[in-house]
N, C-alpha and C positions, 0 to 999 in steps of 0.2 A: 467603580461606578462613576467615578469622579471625571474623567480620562474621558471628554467628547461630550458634545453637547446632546448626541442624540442618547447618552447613556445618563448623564443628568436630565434631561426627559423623561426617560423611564426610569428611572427610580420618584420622582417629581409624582408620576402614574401611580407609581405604587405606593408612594405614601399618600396619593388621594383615595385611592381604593382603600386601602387600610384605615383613615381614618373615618370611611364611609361608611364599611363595615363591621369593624372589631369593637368599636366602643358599644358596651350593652349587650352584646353578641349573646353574653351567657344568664343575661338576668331576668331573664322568663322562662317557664316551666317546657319543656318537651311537649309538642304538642302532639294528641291521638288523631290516627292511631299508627303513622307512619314513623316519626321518633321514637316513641316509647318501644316498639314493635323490631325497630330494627337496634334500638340501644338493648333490649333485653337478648336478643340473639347474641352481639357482642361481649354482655355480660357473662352470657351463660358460655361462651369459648372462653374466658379468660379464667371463672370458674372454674371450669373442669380442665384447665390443661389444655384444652384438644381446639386446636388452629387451622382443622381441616373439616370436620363436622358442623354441620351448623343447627343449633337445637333454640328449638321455643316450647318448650312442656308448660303452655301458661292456661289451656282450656282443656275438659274432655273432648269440644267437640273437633278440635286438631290431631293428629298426631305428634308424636314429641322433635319430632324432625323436622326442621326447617327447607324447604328445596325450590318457595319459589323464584329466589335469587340468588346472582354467584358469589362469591366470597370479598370483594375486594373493599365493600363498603363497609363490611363487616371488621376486618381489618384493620381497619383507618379507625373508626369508632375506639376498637380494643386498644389499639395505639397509644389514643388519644386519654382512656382511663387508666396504661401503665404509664405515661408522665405527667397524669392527675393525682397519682397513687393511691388512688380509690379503690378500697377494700370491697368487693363485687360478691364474695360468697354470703347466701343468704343465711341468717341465725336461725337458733329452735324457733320453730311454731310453736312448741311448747316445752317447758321443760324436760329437759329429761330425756328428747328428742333424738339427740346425738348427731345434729346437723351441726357441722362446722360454721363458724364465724360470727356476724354480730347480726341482729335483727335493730339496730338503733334508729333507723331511719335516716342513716348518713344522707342517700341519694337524694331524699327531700329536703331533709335541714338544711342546706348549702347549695350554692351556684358552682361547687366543682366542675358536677358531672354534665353541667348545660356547655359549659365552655369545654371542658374533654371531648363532647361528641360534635362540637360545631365547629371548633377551630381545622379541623381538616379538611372541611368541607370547603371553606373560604379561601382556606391554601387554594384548594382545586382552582377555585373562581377566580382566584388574580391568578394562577399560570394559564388557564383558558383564557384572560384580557391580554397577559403577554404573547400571546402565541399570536392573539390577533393585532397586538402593533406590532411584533415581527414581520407578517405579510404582506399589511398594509403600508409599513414605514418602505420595506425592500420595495416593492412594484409603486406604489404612487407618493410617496412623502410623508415626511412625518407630520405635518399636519393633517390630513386624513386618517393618517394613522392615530395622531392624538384623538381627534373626534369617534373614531370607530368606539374607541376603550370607554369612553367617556359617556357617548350614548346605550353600549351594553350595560355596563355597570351601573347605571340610571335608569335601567328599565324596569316596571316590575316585576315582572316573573321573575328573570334573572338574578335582580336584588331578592327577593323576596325568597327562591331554591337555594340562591348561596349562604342562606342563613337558616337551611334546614338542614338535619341530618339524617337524610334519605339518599334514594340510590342516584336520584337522577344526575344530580352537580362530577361526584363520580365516574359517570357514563359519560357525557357531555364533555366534560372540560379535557379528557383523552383526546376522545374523537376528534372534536373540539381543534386540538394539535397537531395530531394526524393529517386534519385538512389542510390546515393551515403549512404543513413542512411539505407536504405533498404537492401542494399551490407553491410551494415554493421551488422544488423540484422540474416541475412541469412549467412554468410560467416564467420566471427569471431565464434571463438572455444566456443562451449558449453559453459565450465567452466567459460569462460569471460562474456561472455551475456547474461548468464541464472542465474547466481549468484544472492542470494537475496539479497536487498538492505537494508542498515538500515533505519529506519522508526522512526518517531517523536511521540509521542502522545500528546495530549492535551484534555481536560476536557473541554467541552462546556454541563455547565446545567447538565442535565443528562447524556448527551451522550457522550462517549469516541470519539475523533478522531482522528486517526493517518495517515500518510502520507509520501511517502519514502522520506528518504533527502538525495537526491542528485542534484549535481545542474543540471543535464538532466535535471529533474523534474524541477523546476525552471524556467529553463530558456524557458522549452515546454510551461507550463502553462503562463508565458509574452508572447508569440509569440502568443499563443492564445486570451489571451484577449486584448493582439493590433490589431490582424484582423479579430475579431469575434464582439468585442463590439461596436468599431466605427460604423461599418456598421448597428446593429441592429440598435443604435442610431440614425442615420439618417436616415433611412427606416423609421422607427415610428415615426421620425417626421414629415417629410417628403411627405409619400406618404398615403392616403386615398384610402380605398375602397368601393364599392356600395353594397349590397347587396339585392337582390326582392325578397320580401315576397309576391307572389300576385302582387295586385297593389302596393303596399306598398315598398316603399324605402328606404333602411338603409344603412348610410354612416358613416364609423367608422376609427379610425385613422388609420395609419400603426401598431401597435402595435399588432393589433389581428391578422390579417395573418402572424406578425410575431413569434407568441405563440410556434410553434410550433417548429423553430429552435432557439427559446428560449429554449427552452424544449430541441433539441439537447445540446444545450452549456453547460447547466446545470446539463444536464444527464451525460454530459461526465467530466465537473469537479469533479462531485460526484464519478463515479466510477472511475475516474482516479486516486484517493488515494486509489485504489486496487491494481495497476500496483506494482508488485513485482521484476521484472529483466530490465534491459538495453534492453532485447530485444524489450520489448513490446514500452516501451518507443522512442527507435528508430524506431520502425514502426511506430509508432502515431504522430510524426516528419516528417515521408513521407508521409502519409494522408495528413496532414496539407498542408505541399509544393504542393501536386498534387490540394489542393483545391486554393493556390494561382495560379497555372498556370492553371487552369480550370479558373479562373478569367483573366487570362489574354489573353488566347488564345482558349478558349472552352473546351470541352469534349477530346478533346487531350492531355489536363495536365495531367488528368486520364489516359485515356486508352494507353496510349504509355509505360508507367511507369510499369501498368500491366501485360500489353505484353512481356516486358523484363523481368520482373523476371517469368512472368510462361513460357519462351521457356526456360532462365536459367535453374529451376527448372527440367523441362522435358527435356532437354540434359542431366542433371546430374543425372536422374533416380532417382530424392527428388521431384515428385510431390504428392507424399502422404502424404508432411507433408502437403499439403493442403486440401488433399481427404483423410482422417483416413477411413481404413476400406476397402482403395479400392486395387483389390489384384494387386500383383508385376507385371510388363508387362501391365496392362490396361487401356486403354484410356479412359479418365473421358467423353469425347465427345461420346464414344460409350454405358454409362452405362445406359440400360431403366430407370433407375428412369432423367435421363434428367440433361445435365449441370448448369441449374437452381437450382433443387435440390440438386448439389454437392457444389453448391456455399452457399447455406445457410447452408451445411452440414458444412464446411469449416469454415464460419463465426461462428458456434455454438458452434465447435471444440476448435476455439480460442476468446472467446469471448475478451481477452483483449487483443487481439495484431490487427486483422483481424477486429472483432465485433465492437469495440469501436475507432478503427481508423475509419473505413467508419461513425462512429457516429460522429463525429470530422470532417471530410470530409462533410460532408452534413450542420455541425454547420458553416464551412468556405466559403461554393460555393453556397450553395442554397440562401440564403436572396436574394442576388441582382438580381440573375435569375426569382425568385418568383415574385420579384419588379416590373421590368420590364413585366412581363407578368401579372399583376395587371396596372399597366396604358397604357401598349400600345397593350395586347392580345397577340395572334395568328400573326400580324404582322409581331413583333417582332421575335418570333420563326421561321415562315416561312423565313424571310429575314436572319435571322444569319445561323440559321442551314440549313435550305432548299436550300439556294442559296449559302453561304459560305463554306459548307460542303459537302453537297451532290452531288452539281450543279457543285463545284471546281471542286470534287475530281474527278467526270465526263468528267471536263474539261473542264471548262466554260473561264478560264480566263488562261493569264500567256502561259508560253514557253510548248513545247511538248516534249517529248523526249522515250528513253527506259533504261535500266539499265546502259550504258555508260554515262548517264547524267550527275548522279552525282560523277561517276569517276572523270571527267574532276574537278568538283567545291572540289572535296576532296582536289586535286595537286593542287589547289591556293590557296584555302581555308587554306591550313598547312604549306603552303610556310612560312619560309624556312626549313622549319622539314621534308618536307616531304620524304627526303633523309634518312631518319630515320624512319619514317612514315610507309611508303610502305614496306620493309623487316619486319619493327615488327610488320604488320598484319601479314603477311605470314607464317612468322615462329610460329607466334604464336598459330597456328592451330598446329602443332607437339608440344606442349609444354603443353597441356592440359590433359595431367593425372597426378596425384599426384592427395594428400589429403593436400598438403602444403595451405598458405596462399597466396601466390605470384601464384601458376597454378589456386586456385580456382578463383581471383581476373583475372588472365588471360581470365579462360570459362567467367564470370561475363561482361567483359569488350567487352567480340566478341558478345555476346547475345547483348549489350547494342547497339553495332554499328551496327549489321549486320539487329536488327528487326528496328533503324531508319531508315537507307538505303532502304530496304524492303519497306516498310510502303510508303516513300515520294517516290520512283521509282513508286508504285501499283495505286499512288494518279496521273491523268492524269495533272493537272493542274501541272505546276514545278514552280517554282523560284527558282535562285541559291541560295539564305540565306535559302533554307528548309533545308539543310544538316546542320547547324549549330546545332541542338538538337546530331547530331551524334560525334562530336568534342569532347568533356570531354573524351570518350571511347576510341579514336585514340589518343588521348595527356596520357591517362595511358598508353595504349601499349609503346608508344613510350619511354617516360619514365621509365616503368622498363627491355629496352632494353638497353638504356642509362646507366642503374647502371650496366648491366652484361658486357658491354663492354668497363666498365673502371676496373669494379671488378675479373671477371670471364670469360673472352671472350671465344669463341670459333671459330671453323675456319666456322663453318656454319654461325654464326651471322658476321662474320666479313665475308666473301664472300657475304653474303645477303646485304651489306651496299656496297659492290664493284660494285657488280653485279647487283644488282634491283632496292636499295636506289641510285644512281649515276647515272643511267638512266634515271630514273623519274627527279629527280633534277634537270636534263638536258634540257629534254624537257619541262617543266612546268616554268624554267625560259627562255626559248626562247618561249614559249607562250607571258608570262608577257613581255617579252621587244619587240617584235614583236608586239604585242596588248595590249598596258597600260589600256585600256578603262576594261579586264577583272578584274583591281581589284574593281573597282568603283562597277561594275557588282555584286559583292560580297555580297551587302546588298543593293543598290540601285535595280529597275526594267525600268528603259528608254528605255533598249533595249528591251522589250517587246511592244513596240508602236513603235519603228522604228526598227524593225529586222533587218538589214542590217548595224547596226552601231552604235544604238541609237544615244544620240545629240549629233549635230557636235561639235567632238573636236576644243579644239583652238589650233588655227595655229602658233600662236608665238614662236619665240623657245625655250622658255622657259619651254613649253609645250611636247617636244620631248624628251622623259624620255628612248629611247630606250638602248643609251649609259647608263645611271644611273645603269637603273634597272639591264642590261649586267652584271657591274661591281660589281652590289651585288649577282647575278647567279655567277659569278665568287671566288669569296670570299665564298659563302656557298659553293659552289664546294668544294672547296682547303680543304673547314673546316672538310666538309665532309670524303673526302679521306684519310687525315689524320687521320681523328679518326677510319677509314677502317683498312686503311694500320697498323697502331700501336695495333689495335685489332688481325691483324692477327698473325702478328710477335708473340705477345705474345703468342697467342693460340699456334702458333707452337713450342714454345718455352714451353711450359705447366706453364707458368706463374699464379700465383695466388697471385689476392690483397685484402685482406678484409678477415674475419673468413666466415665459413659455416654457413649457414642460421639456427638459432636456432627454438627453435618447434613453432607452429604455423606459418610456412613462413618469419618468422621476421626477418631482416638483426640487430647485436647486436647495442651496443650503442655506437660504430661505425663509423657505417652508410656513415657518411660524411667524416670520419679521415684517416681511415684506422686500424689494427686492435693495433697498438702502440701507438695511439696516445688520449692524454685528448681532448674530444668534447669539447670543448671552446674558444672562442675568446678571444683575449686581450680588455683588457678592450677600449684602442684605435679604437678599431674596431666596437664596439656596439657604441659607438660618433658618429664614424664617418658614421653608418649607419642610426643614427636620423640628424647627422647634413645637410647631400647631399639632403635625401628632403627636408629639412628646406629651405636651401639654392637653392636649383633650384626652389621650389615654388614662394619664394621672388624675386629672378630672372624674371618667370612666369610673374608675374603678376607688375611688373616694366615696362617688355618688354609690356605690353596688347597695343595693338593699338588703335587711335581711327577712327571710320568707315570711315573716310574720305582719310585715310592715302592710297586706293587704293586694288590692289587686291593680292599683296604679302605681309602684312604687316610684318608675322616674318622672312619676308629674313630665316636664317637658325636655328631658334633657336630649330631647331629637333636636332642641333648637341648636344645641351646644353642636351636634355632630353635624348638623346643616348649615350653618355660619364657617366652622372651619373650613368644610368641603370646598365650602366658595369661596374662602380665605386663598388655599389650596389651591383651585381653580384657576385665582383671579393673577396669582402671583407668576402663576404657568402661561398665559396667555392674556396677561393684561399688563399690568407697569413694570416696567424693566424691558419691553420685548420694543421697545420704540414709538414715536409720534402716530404712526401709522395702526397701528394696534387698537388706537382712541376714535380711529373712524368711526362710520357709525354701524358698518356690518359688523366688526368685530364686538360694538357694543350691545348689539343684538344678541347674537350668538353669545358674549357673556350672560344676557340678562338670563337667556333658554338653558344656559348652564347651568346657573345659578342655581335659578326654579327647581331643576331637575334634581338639583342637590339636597334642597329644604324639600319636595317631597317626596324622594327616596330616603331621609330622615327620617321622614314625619313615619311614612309607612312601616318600615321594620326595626323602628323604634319609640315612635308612640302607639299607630293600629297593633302592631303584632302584640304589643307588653298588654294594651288595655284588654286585650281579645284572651290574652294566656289565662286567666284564671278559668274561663269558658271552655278552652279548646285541651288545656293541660289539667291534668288532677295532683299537680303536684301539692298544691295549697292546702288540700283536700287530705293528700298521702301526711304532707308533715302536721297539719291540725292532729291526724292519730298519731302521732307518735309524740306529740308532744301532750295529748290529753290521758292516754291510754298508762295504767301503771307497772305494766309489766310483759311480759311474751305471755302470760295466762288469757289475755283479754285480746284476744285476735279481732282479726279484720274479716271481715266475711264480702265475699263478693257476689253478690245475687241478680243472677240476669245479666250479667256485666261484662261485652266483650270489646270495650275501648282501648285495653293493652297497659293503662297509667296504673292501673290497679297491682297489673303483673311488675310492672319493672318498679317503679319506685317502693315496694315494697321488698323486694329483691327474690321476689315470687316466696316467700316463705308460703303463702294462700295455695301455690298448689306445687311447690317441688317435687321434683319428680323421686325425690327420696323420700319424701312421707310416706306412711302408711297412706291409703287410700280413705279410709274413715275420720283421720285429722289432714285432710285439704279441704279447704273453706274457699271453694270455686264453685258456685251452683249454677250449670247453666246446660240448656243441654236436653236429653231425654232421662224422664224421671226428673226433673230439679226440683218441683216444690215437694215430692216426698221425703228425696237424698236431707233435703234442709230440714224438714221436720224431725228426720231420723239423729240429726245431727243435736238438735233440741234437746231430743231427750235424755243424748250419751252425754250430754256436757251442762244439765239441768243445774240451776244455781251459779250460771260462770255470766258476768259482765263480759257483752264483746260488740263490736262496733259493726257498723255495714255501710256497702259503698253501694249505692242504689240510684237507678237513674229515677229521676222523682216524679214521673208518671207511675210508677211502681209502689211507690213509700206506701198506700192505705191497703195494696193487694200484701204486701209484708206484714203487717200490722195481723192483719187478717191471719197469716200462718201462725205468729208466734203463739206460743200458751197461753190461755186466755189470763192468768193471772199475770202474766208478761209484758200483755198489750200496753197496759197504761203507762209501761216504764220506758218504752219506745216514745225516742225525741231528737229532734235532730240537733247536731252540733257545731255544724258547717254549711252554710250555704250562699258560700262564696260563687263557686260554678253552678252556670244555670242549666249544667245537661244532670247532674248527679247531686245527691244529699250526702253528707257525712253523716251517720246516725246512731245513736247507743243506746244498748238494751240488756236489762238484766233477764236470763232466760231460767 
C-alpha cells in the first residue's frame, strides 16, 4: 500500500473510515427488532450444526422456519460468533431439562456478541467506499474520488446501516461493486480495458496451459473460490436427497444435485484462462457481487444492477453493444424474434464477458437456492418469493407512499451533504454530453440513482432504508461537484449551492431537530407498527436533542455558504485552480495539490495517519463499558472519534498537500468535512448508545441474569414480540426442544389462559417477566391473587418494557 500515492490515499480512506466506525461499534445492545431477529437465526445455525436451514422457533405465532430472507447475512453474523467464540447453545430452562450448554447469560453480560455481529457488516461498508473511489479515482481523479468516499461514509443512513447488523449493508455494498466494476467495464476508454493481457504458460503432461497474469485475475479467481467452494462443501455434506423410482426410493448425498453447479464452477475456472482484457474480467467481478447480493437479498442483487446499466446503455444510444446486428434507433423489446432471443443473441455475442459471467453467477447463487428447495420445497419458494416479493411489492407490509417518499428519506438520508446533494443532481442533468470520462461517469451515476428511486417508489410496500442501494450514485454526484468548486467553479454551480443546496439543508435540518425520532427512522421500522410516532421517546432531557441537532444545522449551514459564496466570487472572478482535464476525463497527478505542487505527504504525516487510529482504538476499547454501568455509558466519547476523523481528514487534504491547499475553497470544504465528521460521531456514537437501552433489551436481559438465582427462576415473556427477549436469552423461553408446557413465550391465541395454566403447574416457584409496561396492571391482574402483592418491577431502564419478579 505504501507503493504510489494513489495507494497511500486509499489506505489514508480506510483508516478514516475505520476510525469513524469501529471505535464503540460494539458497546450498545442489538437493537429490536432487526438485530436481535437476524442474530438469533445465526445463533440458532451455529447451534444446530446446519449452515443451510435457517430457523427462528422464538414465538407460537411463527413457524420455526425462517424464509423471509437468503442466507448470506446470516453467514457473516455466524462468522463473526465463531471468531468471537461465543458459546451459542441455549442451557436448561430447567433443571433436569437435558438441553445442552449454558443458560449464564453470556450474550448479555458482555460486548462480545455486539462486535461478532457488527464487524462484518462494516467490512461490507468500507469495501462498498472502495469500490466507489475505484470508479471515481479511474474516470475522473482522485480528488472526486476522495470526496465521493468521504461524503458516503458521512452520510446518515449509510453511517448509521453500516453500524447495523441487518440485511441491507450485505445487499448494497455487493451490488454496490457490481456497479461500480461494471462502470468500469463500460465507461473506461477502449485502449485501457480492451488491452491484452500478458499471459503465463505452463506445461501440465501433455497439455500446454496458460493464463493471464494479472492480479484482476488473481484476486477474481480467490473471491471465487471463497464463496463458491465453501458453500458446495457444505451443501454436500449436509444436505440429502430422495429420489422415486416407482416404489423404489433413493437417497443420495448432497453432492449429486450439486453436479451441476459443480459443473458451473468448473466450467468457468476453465474458461476463465481465456479471458484476454480487463474488460471481461471486470464484468465477471460484477456477476460475482450481483450473485453475493442475490444471497443476500434475492433476485434484486441481480436484476437492479441489470437495470442500470441497460437504461445507461439506452440513454447513451450503446445498446447494441449488447444487441450486435440490431439496426440504429431500434428497440430490442419490439424486435419479432422476442427479447429472449436478443438476450442469448447478446450472451453468444459475448461469450466471455456476458456468457461466462452469468456462468459465474449461477456457480455463486444457485447452490443454496437449489438447497433449500431440495429440503423444504415449494414452501420455501412460495414464502420468500411469493409473499416477500411479490405480495411486498403489492403492498403487503411496511409504509405507503408516492414518488415524494423517498425525496424526504434522500434529505436525511445525505444529511449533512445534502446541501451539496440536491444542486449536483440538478445540474447534473445539463452536464451530460461529452465523451470525457467525468460526463460519462456523470449519465452512469443518474441512471444508477434515478432506476433505484424508480424501482423502490413502483414497489408499494416502502421502508425508509429502501433508498440506501440509491446512495453510492448521489455521494459520486456530489463529489465530483465538490472537485469543480474548489478547482473550476462556475456561477451556475455556485448559485445551485446558494440557491437550492441551502434550502434543502435548511429545511431537512429543521426536520431532524424538530423530530429526532426521523434519524432512528433511517434503518430501523417501529414506526411502521405505531404510525403516529413509533415508541414513545424518552422523556428525560437528555433525550431532547432539538437544540444539538439545531446547532449542527447551523454549522453545515455556515459550512455550506461558504463554500457557495467563495465558489462564486471566484467564478466571477474567472478564477482557475488545478490544470484542464487530460484525455480520458482524468484530473492530472494533481488532483489533490493543485497543479505546482509534489502529491506527497511528509513523511510526519503518513505516522501520524497510522498512529490516530492506533491510538483512538486503544482509547476505544479502554473506554468499553461494563453492562451494568447503565444507559449512557460513553458519556461523550463521540467527541474522541470526531476530533480524530478530522485529524484524519485534515492530514489528507490539508498540510502537507501545499500552499494552495490553504486557499479558501479548500478551507471550506475542510470546514464541511470536518462537521460532517463530529456529526457522524455524534450520531452512531452518542444518539445510537443514548437510544440503546430503549431500542435494545439487552440491559433488561442481563439485570435477570444477574438478579435471578438459578435456571429454576425463568424468564417469562408475555405479550412480547421484539425478538431481545428471544436471542439474548439464547431462547431458552421457547426452544424448540422443550416440552411445550415448560416454554415461557405467551403470546398469541389462548395466551392469557396458556399463562395462567402455567401458574398453577409451577405454583410456589419465584420467576421474572419481560413485559411491555402498558401491560404490567393487566399482568398483575392474571397472577394468583395471593401473588399480586409480590409483583414488582426490577428494571426499568427501557422505556418500551419492565423487567419484573413475582413469586407465584
Amino acid at each position: 500500500m505504501s507503493r504510489g500515492f494513489d495507494r497511500r490515499l486509499l489506505l489514508g480512506l480506510a483508516l478514516f473510515v475505520a476510525v469513524l466506525y469501529v471505535p464503540f461499534a460494539g458497546n450498545y445492545g442489538l437493537w429490536d427488532p432487526w438485530e436481535t431477529h437476524y442474530s438469533e437465526v445465526a445463533r440458532q445455525m451455529r447451534m444446530r450444526g446446519d449452515y443451510v436451514s435457517l430457523w427462528w422457533p422464538g414465538s407460537p405465532q411463527d413457524r420455526n422456519e425462517f424464509w423471509s430472507k437468503p442466507v448470506l447475512t446470516f453467514w457473516l453474523i455466524a462468522a463473526g460468533m465463531t471468531a468471537a467464540r461465543l458459546e451459542t447453545s441455549g442451557g436448561p430452562a430447567l433443571p433436569g431439562s437435558g438441553l445442552p450448554g449454558t443458560s449464564d447469560g453470556e450474550l448479555a453480560s458482555g460486548w462480545a456478541m455486539e462486535w461478532a455481529a457488527r464487524l462484518p457488516f462494516l467490512l461490507c461498508a468500507i469495501v462498498c467506499l472502495w469500490a466507489v473511489w475505484e470508479l471515481v479515482r479511474r474516470l475522473a481523479g482522485r480528488r472526486p474520488a476522495a470526496w465521493s468516499v468521504i461524503v458516503l461514509a458521512t452520510s446518515s443512513q449509510f453511517a448509521f446501516v453500516a453500524r447495523q447488523a441487518m440485511t441491507d449493508m450485505a445487499f448494497v455494498a455487493p451490488m454496490a461493486v457490481a456497479l461500480c466494476f461494471a462502470g468500469l467495464g463500460l465507461l473506461l476508454p477502449a485502449e485501457e480495458v480492451e488491452a491484452e493481457l500478458p499471459r503465463r504458460e505452463r506445461r501440465v503432461g501433455r497439455w500446454r496451459v496458460s493464463w493471464p497474469h494479472a492480479r484482476i485475475y488473481y484476486v477474481l479467481l480467490g473471491l471465487v473460490v471463497l464463496t463458491v467452494v465453501p458453500q458446495l462443501l457444505l451443501i454436500s455434506i449436509q444436505v440429502q436427497m430422495e429420489l422415486f423410482l416407482g416404489n423404489f426410493k433413493l437417497r443420495t448425498i448432497g453432492l449429486v444435485p450439486m453436479l451441476p453447479w459443480i459443473g458451473a464452477l468448473v466450467a468457468y475456472l476453465v474458461a476463465s484462462t481465456r479471458a484476454r482484457c480487463r474488460r471481461q474480467l471486470y464484468f465477471h467481478l460484477a456477476f460475482l457481487m450481483c450473485g453475493l447480493a442475490t444471497l443476500a437479498k434475492g433476485p434484486a442483487g441481480v436484476g437492479l444492477p441489470v437495470i442500470v446499466v441497460f437504461i445507461y446503455l439506452l440513454a447513451q444510444g450503446e445498446i447494441r453493444r449488447l444487441w450486435p446486428g440490431m439496426p440504429a434507433g431500434a428497440a430490442p423489446w419490439k424486435s419479432p424474434r422476442g427479447i429472449w432471443q436478443r438476450v442469448w443473441r447478446a450472451v453468444a455475442h459475448n461469450p466471455l464477458e456476458v456468457g461466462l459471467g452469468l456462468v459465474l453467477f449461477i456457480a455463486v447463487a444457485f447452490p443454496w437456492y437449489h438447497a433449500m428447495l431440495i429440503r423444504h420445497g415449494m414452501g420455501f419458494w412460495n414464502e420468500f418469493i411469493g409473499d416477500n416479493y411479490v405480495r411486498r411489492a403489492a403492498g403487503r407490509h411496511g409504509d405507503r407512499g408516492t414518488f415524494e417518499y423517498y425525496i424526504l428519506q434522500v434529505g436525511h438520508g445525505m444529511y449533512p451533504w445534502i446541501g451539496v446533494v440536491a444542486p449536483a443532481f440538478f445540474l447534473s442533468l445539463r452536464r451530460l454530453a461529452g465523451t470525457d470520462g467525468r460526463a460519462r461517469l456523470r449519465g452512469y451515476a443518474l441512471a444508477w440513482f434515478l432506476v433505484m428511486f424508480a424501482v423502490m417508489t413502483l414497489v408499494n410496500t416502502k421502508f425508509h432504508h429502501y433508498i440506501l442501494p440509491a446512495l453510492p450514485a448521489l455521494a459520486i454526484l456530489a463529489g465530483l461537484m465538490l472537485d469543480e468548486l474548489v478547482t473550476r467553479p462556475t456561477v451556475v454551480d455556485a448559485l445551485g449551492v446558494l440557491l437550492v443546496g441551502l434550502p434543502f439543508l435548511g429545511l431537512v435540518g429543521r426536520d431532524l431537530a424538530l423530530f429526532p425520532q426521523r434519524l432512528s427512522w433511517l434503518f430501523d421500522y417501529d414506526y411502521v407498527n405505531a404510525p403516529n410516532g413509533g415508541r414513545a421517546w424518552p422523556t428525560a432531557p437528555e433525550y431532547d436533542y432539538t437544540a444539538r441537532i439545531t446547532a449542527f444545522s447551523v454549522a453545515a449551514a455556515l459550512a455550506t455558504l461558504w463554500l457557495g459564496a467563495v465558489a462564486l466570487v471566484r467564478a466571477r472572478a474567472g478564477a482557475r485552480i488545478g490544470e484542464e482535464e487530460a484525455g480520458h476525463g482524468r484530473v492530472g497527478t494533481e488532483a489533490l495539490t493543485g497543479p505546482d505542487v509534489e502529491p506527497r505527504l511528509p513523511r510526519w504525516g503518513w505516522y501520524a495517519l497510522g498512529l490516530v487510529p492506533l491510538v483512538t482504538l486503544l482509547i476505544a476499547e479502554w473506554w468499553q463499558p461494563a453492562v451494568s454501568e447503565g444507559p449512557h455509558p460513553l458519556d461523550n466519547g463521540w467527541i474522541l472519534v470526531g476530533v480524530a476523523t478530522a485529524l484524519v481528514l485534515l492530514v489528507l487534504v490539508g498540510r502537507g498537500l501545499g500552499p494552495r491547499a490553504w486557499r479558501a475553497p479548500t478551507l471550506g470544504l475542510l470546514f464541511l468535512g470536518g462537521f460532517a465528521c463530529l456529526w457522524t460521531s455524534w450520531a452512531i456514537d452518542r444518539h445510537l448508545t443514548d437510544l440503546s437501552p430503549h431500542w435494545s433489551q439487552k440491559h433488561v436481559i442481563a439485570t435477570y441474569y444477574r438478579l435471578r438465582k438459578g435456571p429454576d427462576e425463568p424468564l417469562i415473556a408475555w405479550q412480547m414480540y421484539w425478538r431481545g427477549e428471544t436471542f439474548y436469552s439464547k431462547n431458552v423461553i421457547y426452544d424448540h426442544r422443550l416440552p411445550q408446557a415448560e416454554k415461557t413465550v405467551f403470546l398469541g391465541d389462548r395466551n392469557t389462559e396458556k399463562l395462567q395454566a402455567y401458574f398453577k403447574e409451577h405454583a410456589g416457584r419465584r420467576v421474572f417477566f419481560i413485559i411491555e409496561r402498558s401491560r404490567f396492571e393487566s399482568l398483575r391482574a392474571l397472577l394468583p391473587e395471593a401473588a399480586r402483592p409480590t409483583l414488582q418491577t426490577v428494571d426499568q431502564t427501557n422505556n418500551k418494557v419492565y423487567l419484573a419478579v413475582a413469586t407465584i
